[in-house]
N, C-alpha and C positions, 0 to 999 in steps of 0.2 A: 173186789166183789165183797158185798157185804155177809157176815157170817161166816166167814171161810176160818177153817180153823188150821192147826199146823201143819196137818197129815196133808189135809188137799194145797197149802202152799207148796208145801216140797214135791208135792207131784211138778205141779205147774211148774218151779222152778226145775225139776229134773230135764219135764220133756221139754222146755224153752231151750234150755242148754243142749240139746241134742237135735233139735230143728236145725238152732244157732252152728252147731259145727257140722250137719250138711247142706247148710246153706254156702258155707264159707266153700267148702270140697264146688258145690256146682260153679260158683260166681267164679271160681279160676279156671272149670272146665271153659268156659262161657268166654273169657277174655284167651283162653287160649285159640279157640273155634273162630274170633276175631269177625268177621264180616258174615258169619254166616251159622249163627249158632242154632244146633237142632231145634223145632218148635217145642219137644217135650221138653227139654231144660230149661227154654222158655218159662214153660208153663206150671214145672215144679217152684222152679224160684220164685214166683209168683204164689201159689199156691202156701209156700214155707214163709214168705213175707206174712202174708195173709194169716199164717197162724200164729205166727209171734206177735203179732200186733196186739189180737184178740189177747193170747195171753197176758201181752204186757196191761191191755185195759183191764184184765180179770185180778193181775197184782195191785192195780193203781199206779204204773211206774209207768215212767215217761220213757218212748222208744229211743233205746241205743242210736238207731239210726232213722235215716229219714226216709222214708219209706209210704210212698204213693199208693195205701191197703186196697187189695183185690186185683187193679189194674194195675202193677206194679211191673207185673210180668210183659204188657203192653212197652216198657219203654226200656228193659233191659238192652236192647242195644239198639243205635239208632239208625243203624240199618236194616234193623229187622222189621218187616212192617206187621201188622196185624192184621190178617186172612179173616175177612169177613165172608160166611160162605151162606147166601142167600138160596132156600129153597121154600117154591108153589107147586100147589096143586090147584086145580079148580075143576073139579070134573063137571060133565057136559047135562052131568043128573041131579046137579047140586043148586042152588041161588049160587047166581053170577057175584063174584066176590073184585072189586079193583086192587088188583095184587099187581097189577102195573105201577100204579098210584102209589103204591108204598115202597114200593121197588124206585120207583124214579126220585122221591122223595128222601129216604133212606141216602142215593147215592148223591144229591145235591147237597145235602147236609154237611156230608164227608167231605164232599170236597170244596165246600166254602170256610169250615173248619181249620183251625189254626192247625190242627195235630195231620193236619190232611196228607203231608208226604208219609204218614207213618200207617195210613188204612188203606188196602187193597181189599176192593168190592166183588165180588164174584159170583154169578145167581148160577141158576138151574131152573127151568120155569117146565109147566105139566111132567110133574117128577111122580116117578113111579116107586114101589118098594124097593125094585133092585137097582135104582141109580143113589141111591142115597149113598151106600158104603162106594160102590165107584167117584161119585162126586167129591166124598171127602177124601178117596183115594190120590185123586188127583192134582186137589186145591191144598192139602193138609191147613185146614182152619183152627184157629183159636176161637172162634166163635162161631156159631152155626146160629140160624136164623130161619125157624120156619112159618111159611103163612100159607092159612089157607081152611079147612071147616075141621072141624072134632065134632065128635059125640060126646053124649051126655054118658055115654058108657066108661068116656074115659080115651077111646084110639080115636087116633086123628087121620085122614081121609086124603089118600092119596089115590095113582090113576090108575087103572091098568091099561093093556093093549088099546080096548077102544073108547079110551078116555073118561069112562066111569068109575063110579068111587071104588076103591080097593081101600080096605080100612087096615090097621098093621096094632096090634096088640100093643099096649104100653110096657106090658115084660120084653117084646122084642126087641123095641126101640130102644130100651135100657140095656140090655145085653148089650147091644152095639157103642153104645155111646161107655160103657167098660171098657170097652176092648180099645178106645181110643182116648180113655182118660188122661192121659201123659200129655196128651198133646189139646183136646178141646177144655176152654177155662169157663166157657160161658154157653147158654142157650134159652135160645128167645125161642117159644112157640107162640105165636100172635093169631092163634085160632082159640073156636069157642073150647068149652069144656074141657081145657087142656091140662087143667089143675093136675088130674091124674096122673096124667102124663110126666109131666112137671116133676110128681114128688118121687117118681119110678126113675127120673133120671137121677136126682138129684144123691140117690145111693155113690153115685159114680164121679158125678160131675159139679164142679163147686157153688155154681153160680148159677139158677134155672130159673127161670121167669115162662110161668102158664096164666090160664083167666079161669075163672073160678065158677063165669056161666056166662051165659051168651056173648057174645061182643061185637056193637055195631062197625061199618066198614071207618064213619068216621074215626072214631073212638078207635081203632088200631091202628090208624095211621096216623094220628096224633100222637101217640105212646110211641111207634116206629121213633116219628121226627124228635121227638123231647130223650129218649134214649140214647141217639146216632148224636143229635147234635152236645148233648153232654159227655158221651166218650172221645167225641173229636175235640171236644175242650180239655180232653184230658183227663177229666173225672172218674171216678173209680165207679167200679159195677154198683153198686150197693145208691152213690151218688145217682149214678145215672136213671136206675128203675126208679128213684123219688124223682128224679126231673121228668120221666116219664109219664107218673100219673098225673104231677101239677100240671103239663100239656094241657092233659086230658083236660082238666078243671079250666084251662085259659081257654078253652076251646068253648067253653059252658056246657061240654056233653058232660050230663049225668052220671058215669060209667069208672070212673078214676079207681073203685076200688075192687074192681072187678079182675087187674092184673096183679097176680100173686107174686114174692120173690122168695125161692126153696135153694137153702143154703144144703150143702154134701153136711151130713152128719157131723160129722166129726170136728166140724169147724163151728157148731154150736159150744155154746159157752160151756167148759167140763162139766160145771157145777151149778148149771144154773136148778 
């Protein structure tokens, strides 16, 4: 980093060295757990990769180790697969959205994918507020994925009982996705106006990708397929939303910069 003077090196060298020694404590939890290691250890390791890396580019030092940034937590063991946990909404009062289309798309991609025995697909389809926390209850996902409409207010539009919009605040949505930061590493919302949304999780969660205003049907299943089929290549988060928006661009919709990517605080550059 350019400008950095001695005080903020020895920071950055302080807390790399203290990343670096619980990273070392999880990586033996981790081989000890053997075939079946917790998703939050998972998703710390990942996470601790993830900031050492930064740090070592904010030194100029080349990394210690070889280390796959963002999705790294993706292949700590290779039995463990990556819980992809798909959820729609399309209420009955809203324009008709194909959220089948992206949904079938999404899962052909995976599974033509090299990385394909290590992603497990899992949807939810006319998902209400109170199945959300149930769904991840049940699926425990490293990545969550959702589509379907937002407002320009900011909350994204889910169902109630008779399948019309019930909208859910973007402070709520964030509370929840806190309370399961250990274990989710990433989150797609592929609805319009989601930006908001996006930057309210992203307090929590490392890795958030919203749209910043409207978003046509093609134009989000295009960004789906260039996203799914570069993580199935193995590509790191950060790779995959740029393979995303070029999609978009091969596609010739207009729209490529309309999907934002909101990194968890604290994994911005210290000093930038």
């Amino acid at each position: 980093m350019k400008g950095m003077d001695d005080n903020q090196r020895d920071h950055l060298n302080k807390l790399s060295l203290i990343y670096e020694q619980r990273l070392k404590i999880l990586e033996l939890q981790a081989a000890n757990f053997g075939l079946s290691v917790p998703p939050h250890v998972v998703v710390e390791i990942g996470d601790l990769q993830s900031k050492i890396s930064s740090i070592y580019t904010d030194l100029n030092l080349d990394a210690k180790f070889l280390y796959n940034t963002n999705t790294s937590f993706l292949q700590t063991s290779n039995s463990a697969k990556t819980v992809v946990l798909f959820l729609s909404a399309d209420p009955s009062d809203a324009v008709r959205l194909r959220l089948g289309q992206e949904l079938r798309e999404i899962r052909d991609n995976l599974q033509r994918s090299k990385e394909r025995d290590n992603f497990l697909l899992e949807s939810r389809e006319s998902v209400r507020p109170g199945d959300i926390t149930q769904a991840i209850f049940d699926v425990e996902p490293q990545i969550v994925h959702f589509s379907g409409h937002g407002m320009s207010t900011g909350e994204l539009c889910f169902e109630n009982l008779e399948g019309k919009i019930q909208s859910v605040q973007p402070d709520a949505l964030a509370n929840l996705f806190k309370l399961v930061s250990k274990q989710v590493g990433c989150v797609v919302l592929n609805a319009c106006y989601s930006e908001i949304q996006a930057r309210a999780i992203a307090e929590h969660i490392p890795f958030v990708i919203g749209m910043n205003q409207a978003i046509g049907d093609k134009a989000a299943i295009a960004f789906a397929v260039g996203f799914y089929k570069a993580l199935g290549a193995g590509r790191p988060f950060e790779d995959a939303y740029n393979f995303a928006c070029v999609e978009i661009q091969l596609q010739s919709i207009p729209e490529h910069l309309t999907p934002v990517l909101k990194l968890r605080s604290e994994q911005q550059n210290f000093f930038s």
